[in-house]
N, C-alpha and C positions, 0 to 999 in steps of 0.2 A: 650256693654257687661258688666256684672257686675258678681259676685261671685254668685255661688250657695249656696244656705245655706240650711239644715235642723234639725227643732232640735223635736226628737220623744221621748214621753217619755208615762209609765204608767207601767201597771202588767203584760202585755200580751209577753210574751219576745215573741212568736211566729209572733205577729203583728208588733212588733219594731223590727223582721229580714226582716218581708214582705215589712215594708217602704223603709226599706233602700233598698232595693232591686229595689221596684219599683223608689226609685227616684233616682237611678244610671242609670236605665234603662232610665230615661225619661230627663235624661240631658248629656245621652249618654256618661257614663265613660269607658274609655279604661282601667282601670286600677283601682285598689281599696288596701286601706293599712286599718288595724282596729287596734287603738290604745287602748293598756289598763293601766288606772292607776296602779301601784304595791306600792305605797303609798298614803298616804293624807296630807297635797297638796303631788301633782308629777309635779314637774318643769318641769322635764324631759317629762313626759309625754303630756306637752303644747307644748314646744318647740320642739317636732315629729310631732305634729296634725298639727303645723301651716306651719312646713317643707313639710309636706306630702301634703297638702291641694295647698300649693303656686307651688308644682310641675308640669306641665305641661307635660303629655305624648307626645310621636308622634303623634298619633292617636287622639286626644282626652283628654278630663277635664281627671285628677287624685283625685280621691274620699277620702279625709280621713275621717275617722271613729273614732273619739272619743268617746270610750264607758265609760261609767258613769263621767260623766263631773262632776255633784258634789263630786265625789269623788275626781279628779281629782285637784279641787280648795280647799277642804276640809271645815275647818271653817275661812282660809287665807282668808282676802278682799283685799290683794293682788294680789293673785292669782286668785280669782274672778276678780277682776280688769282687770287683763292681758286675761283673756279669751274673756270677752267681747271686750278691744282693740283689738286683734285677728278674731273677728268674725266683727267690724269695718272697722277693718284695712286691709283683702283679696284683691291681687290685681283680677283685670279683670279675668273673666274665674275659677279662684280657685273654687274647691269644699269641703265644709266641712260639715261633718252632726254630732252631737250630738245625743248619744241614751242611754237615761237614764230610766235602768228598773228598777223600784220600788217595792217590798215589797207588797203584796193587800195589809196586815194588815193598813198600814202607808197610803196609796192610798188617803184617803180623807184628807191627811193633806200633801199637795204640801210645800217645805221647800219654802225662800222668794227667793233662789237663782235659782230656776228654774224658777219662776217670771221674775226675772230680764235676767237671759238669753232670756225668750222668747218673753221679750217685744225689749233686742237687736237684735236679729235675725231676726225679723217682723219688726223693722227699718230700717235693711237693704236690704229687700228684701227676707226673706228668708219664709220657710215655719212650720210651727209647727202642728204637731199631734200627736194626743191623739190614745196611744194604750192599751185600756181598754181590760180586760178581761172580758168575759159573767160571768156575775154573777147569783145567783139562778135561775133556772127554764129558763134561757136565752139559755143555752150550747145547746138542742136540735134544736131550730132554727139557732143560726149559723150552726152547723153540716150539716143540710139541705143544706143552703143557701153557706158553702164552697161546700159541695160537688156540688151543680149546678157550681159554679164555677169552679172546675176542671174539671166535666165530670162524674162524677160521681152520680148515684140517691141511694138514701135511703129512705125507706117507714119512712112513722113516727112515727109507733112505734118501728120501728128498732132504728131511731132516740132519743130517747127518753130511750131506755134501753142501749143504748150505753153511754148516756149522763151522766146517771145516773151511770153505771159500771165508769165511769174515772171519778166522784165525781163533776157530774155537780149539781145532788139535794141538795149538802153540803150546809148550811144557816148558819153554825158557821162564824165569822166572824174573827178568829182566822190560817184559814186554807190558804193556799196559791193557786192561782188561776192561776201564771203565765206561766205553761207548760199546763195546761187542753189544750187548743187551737192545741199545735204542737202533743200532743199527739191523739188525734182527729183525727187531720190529718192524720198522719200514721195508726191510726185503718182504716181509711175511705179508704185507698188507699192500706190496705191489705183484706179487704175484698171484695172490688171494685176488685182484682183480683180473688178473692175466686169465686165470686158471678157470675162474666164473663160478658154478658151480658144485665141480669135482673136484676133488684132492689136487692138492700139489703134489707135481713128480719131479723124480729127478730129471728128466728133459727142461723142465721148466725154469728149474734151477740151473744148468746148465745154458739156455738163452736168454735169463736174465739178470743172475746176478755174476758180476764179474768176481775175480778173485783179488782180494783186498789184505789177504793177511798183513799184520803187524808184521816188520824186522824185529829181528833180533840181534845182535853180537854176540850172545851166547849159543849163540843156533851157529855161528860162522867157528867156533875154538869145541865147540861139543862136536862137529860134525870132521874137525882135523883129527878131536879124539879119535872117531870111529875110521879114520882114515876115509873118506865118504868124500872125492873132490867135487862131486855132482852136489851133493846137499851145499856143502860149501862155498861153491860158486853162485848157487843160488840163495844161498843164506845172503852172500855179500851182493851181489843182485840188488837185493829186498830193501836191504840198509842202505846202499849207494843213492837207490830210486826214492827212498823216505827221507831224504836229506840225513841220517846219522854222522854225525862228525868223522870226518877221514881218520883224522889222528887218536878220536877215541876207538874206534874200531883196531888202527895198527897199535896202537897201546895194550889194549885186552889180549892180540895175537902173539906182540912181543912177550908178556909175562906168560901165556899159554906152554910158548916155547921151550923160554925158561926154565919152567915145571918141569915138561917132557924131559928136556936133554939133563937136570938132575939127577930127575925119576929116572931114566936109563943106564946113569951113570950108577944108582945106588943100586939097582937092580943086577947087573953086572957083578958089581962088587958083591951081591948076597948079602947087602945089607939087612938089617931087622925089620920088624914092620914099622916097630917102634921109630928106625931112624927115619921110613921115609916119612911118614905120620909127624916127626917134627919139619923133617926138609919138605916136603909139599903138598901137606893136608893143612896146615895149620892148626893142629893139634886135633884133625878132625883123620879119623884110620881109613873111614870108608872113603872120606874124597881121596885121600894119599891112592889108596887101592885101586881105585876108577882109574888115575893119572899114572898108576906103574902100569897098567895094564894096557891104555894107551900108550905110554913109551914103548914099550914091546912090539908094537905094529908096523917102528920104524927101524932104521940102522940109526947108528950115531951119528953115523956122514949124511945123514938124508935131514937130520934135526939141525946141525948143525948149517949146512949151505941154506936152511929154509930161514933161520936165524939171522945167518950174516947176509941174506937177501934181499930181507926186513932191514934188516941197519942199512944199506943202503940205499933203499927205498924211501927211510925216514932220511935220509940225509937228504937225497935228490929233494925233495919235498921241501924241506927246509930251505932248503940254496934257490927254491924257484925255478934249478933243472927240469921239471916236469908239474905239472898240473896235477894233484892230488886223487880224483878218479883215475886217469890214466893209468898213475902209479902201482896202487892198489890191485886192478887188474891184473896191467902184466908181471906182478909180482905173483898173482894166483896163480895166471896160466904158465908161468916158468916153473916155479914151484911146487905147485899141487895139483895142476892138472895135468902140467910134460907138454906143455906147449912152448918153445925157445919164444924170448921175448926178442920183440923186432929190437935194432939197435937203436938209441937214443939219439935224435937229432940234436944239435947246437938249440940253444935257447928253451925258453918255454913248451912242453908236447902239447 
């Protein structure tokens, strides 16, 4: 007999509960403790995981649960040290599993110490999985493919306007992806009772799950790209309503700008590709290309007054002339949608 080990990591927090679930299930724990960092490093929090882990029930393995293990070791190579001696060192029978939920944003940039965990844990026996979240245009086919797995049928354009309601079409690459899955879930198993029987349809979906998408900020400067003031305004909508920081929001818009009225400027000139690819790709040719080809959509004067509208709008904000939502609006609706901003009252709007 030797230790159980697993160590599950990715965006999908819904699939890093299903692992752990299923692999207590399948090594048969009587009993289960889920430890959590409350610092970086948590000594304390190792020295539980590996108490909890070396426990042995009556019945049965005792499961601990170490959740977010880098955090747990922090930037210590100490404390990374002792984690890996700990997932070494288990005696017989012990169970311990690892579930590190990550951030989408960060998702394609795995830290070295999750590396090194998973190559200890797969040395000694143990198991590692990846629990990804569905990414664009993915959410409707999981949907499907959970719901056959509980029992549950959903047509596929049920599937599909559901997916899209809990921000499975989202493509911004900024937006977070790791509840889309558990909320899914619970749509699929309140309409599954709604529905009774028969398929879920799109009616159904339509009287009962509201629309929830994620904001974005990059859904608000990708949609100035296309010149789009309706996505825009509803991009800024989304953000406003999800609490997104005002000033990070006008920060993103301000360097958007930026870009543009360069991109315009080198575009004019007949610059190289080469030149805009260092002025506004950052050494990347395809985004330079997307942002000359957005600046094309506007005049120079149209980039500029949107620019120095924005710098006023940060100022008013600043000064506590206006309240921060208000701002933001009637800067959209002067600007990108052509609606005149009413005039600014004396004090706070």
């Amino acid at each position: 007999m030797t230790a159980h080990l697993l160590l599950v990591h990715g965006d999908d927090g819904f699939g890093v509960d299903r692992a752990l679930a299923a692999f207590a299930e399948r090594i048969g724990a009587a009993d289960r403790t889920d430890v959590t960092p409350v610092a970086s490093p948590d000594n304390g929090a190792l020295d539980q995981a590996q108490l909890e882990a070396a426990t042995m029930g009556m019945f049965g393995a005792r499961l601990a649960v170490l959740r977010q293990p880098l955090r747990a070791v922090g930037r210590s190579t100490a404390a990374l040290d002792r984690l890996l001696a700990i997932i070494g060192d288990l005696p017989d029978g012990a169970a311990l599993a690892l579930a590190e939920t990550r951030p989408s944003r960060d998702i394609t940039k795995p830290p070295a110490a999750l590396k090194r965990l998973g190559d200890a844990l797969t040395a000694a026996g143990g198991t590692v999985v990846e629990a990804m979240a569905p990414r664009r245009a993915e959410l409707a086919g999981w949907l499907r493919a959970h719901g056959r797995s509980i029992g549950v049928d959903i047509e596929p354009p049920a599937a599909k306007l559901l997916s899209d309601r809990i921000g499975g079409a989202v493509w911004e690459t900024d937006i977070e992806r790791g509840e889309q899955t558990r909320v899914g879930d619970a749509e699929l198993r309140k309409l599954a009772v709604y529905a009774g029987e028969r398929a879920i349809t799109v009616h159904d979906v339509e009287a009962l799950t509201a629309d929830t998408r994620p904001a974005s900020v990059f859904a608000i400067t990708n949609a100035l790209d296309r010149r789009d003031p309706v996505a825009a305004a509803e991009a800024m909508r989304r953000a406003l309503d999800e609490g997104q920081p005002v000033l990070r929001i006008l920060a993103s818009i301000e360097g958007r700008l930026t870009d543009l009225i360069v991109a315009h400027e080198l575009v004019a000139a007949k610059a190289s590709a080469s030149e805009l690819t260092k002025a506004v790709g950052r050494g990347n040719a395809r985004v330079a290309e997307r942002v000359a080809e957005a600046a094309r959509r506007y005049t120079g004067a149209e980039l500029e007054a949107m620019l120095t509208g924005l710098f006023e709008t940060d100022l008013a904000i600043k000064a506590n002339d206006i309240e921060p939502e208000p701002a933001m609006t009637a800067w959209l609706g002067e600007y990108v949608l052509g609606v005149e901003r009413p005039a600014r009252s004396a004090g706070r709007g």
